[in-house]
C-alpha positions as CSV (number, residue, x, y, z in Angstrom):
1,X,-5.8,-22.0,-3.4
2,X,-3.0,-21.6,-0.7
3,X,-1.4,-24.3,1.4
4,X,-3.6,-23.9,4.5
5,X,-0.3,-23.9,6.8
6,X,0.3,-20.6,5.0
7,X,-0.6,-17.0,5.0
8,X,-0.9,-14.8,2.8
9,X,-1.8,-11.5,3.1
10,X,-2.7,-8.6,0.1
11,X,-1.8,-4.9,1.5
12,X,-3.5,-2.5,-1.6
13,X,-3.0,0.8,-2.3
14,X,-2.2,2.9,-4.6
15,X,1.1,4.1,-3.5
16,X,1.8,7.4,-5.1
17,X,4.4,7.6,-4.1
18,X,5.0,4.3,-1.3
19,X,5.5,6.4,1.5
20,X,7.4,5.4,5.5
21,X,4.5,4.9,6.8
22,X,3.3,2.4,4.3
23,X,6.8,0.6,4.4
24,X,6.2,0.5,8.4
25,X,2.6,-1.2,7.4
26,X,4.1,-3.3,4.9
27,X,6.8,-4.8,7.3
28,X,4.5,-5.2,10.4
29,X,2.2,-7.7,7.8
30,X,5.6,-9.3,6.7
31,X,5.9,-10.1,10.5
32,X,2.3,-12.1,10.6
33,X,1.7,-13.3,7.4
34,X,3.6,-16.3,5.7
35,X,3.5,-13.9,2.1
36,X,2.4,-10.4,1.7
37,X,1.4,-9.3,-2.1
38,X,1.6,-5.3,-2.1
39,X,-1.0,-4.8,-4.6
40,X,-0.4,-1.6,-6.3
41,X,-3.7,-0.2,-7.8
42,X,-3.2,0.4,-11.2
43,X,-5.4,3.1,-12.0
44,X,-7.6,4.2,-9.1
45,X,-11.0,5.1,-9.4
46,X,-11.4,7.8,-6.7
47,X,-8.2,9.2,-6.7
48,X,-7.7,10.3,-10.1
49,X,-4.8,10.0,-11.9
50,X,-1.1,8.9,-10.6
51,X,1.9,10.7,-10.8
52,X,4.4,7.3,-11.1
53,X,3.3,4.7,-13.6
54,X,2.4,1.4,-12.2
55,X,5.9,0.0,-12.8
56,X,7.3,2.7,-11.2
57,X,5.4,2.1,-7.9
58,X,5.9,-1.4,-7.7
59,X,9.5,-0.8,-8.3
60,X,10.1,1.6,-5.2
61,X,8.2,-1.0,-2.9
62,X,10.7,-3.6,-4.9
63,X,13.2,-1.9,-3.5
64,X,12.3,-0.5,-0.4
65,X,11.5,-4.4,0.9
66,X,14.2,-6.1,-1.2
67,X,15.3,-7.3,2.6
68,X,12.2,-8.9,3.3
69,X,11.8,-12.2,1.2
70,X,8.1,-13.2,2.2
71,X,7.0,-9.5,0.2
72,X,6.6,-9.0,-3.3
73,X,4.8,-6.2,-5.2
74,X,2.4,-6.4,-8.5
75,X,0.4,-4.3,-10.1
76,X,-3.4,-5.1,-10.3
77,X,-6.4,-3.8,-12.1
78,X,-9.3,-5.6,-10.6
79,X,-11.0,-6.0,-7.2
80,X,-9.0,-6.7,-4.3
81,X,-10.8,-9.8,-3.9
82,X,-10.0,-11.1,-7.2
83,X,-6.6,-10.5,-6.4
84,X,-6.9,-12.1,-3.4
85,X,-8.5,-15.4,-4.9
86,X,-5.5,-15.3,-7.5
87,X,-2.8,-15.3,-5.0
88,X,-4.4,-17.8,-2.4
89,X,-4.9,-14.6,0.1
90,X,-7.7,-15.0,2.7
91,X,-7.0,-11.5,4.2
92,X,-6.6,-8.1,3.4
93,X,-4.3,-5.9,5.2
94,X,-4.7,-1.8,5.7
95,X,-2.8,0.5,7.6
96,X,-5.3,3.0,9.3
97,X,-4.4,6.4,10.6
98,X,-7.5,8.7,11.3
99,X,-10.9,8.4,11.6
100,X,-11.5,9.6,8.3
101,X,-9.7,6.4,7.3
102,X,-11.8,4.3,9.5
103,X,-14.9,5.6,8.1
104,X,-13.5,4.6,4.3
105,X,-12.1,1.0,5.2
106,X,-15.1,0.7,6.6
107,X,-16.9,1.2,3.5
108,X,-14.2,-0.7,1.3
109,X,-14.7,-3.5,3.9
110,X,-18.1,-3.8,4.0
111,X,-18.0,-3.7,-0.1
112,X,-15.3,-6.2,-0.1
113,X,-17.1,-8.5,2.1
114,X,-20.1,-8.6,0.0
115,X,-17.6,-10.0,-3.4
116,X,-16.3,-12.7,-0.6
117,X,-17.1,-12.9,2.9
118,X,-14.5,-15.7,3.6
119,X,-11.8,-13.0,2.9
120,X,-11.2,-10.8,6.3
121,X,-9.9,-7.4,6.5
122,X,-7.3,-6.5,9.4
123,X,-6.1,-3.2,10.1
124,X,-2.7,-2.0,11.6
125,X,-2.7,1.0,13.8
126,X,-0.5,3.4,12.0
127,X,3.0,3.8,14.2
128,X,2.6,7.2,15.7
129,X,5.8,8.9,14.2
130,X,3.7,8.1,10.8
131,X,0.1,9.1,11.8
132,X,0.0,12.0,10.0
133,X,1.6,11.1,7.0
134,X,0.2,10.8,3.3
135,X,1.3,10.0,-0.2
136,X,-1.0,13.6,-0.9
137,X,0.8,15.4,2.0
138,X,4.8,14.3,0.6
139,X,3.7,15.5,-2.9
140,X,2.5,18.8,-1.6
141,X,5.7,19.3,0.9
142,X,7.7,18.3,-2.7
143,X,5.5,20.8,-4.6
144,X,6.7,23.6,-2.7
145,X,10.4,22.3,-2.0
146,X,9.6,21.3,1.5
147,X,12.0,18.8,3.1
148,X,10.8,14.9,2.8
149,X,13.8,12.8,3.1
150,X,12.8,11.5,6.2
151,X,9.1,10.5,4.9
152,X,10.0,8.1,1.7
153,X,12.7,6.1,0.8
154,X,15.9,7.8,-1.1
155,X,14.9,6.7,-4.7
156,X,11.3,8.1,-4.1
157,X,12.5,11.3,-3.0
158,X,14.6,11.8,-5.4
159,X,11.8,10.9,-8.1
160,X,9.7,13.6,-6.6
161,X,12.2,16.1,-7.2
162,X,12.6,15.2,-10.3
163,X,9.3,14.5,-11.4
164,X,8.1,17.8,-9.7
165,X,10.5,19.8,-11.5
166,X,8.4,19.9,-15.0
């Protein structure tokens, strides 16, 4: 397992597309934890499908924390806490934003904790400049040409566009 000076800490998602608010999550963890794995769900069951490939995803967190050396991004196709037990994680790291997210991670936690209840879950408040903001709600805006420059990173945006376009 991990050295148990260290920390490490697994923030999954899907991350279709990795969005500010994520990035804001993503940094606070890098803050706390000795390591941070952003696991990128590979193909999620209750979402559906993804409009960036795995790869894709893992590359605009990549880049988007490329200053942050204690973050690295994978893509992962089993349970969290398998992921977890491969990496040496003890905790899980979520970003929540409304109480419709509570009532989820709440599930997801209660699920998790039943695989492996020495793995904790700890949730960041969502900064409130990103409260309302979703990977669903940037692909809508994008959809409809709406401006989201200011809610992903450049290369995402861009992507959208592009992607959008077809």
């Amino acid at each position: 397992m991990s050295d148990p000076d260290s920390a490490i800490a697994v923030c999954p998602g899907t991350y279709d597309p990795v969005t500010n608010g994520h990035l804001d999550i993503i940094r606070r963890a890098s803050a706390l934890y000795t390591e941070v794995v952003v696991a990128v769900v590979n193909h999620p069951v209750r979402k559906g499908n993804t409009l960036f490939t795995s790869d894709e995803r893992v590359a605009f967190i990549e880049e988007a924390v490329s200053d942050l050396p204690n973050v690295r991004a994978e893509a992962f196709r089993t349970l969290v806490v398998e992921l977890a037990h491969r990496v040496g994680a003890k905790v899980i790291v979520k970003g929540l934003r409304v109480i419709s997210d509570f009532e989820y991670e709440l599930e997801m936690n209660q699920l998790n904790r039943l695989q492996d209840p020495q793995i904790e879950s700890v949730y960041l408040m969502a900064s409130p400049q990103y409260s309302f903001l979703s990977s669903s709600g940037v692909k809508e805006l994008a959809i409809f040409g709406g401006v989201i420059d200011s809610l992903v990173p450049p290369t995402v945006a861009r992507r959208l566009r592009e992607e959008l376009k077809r």
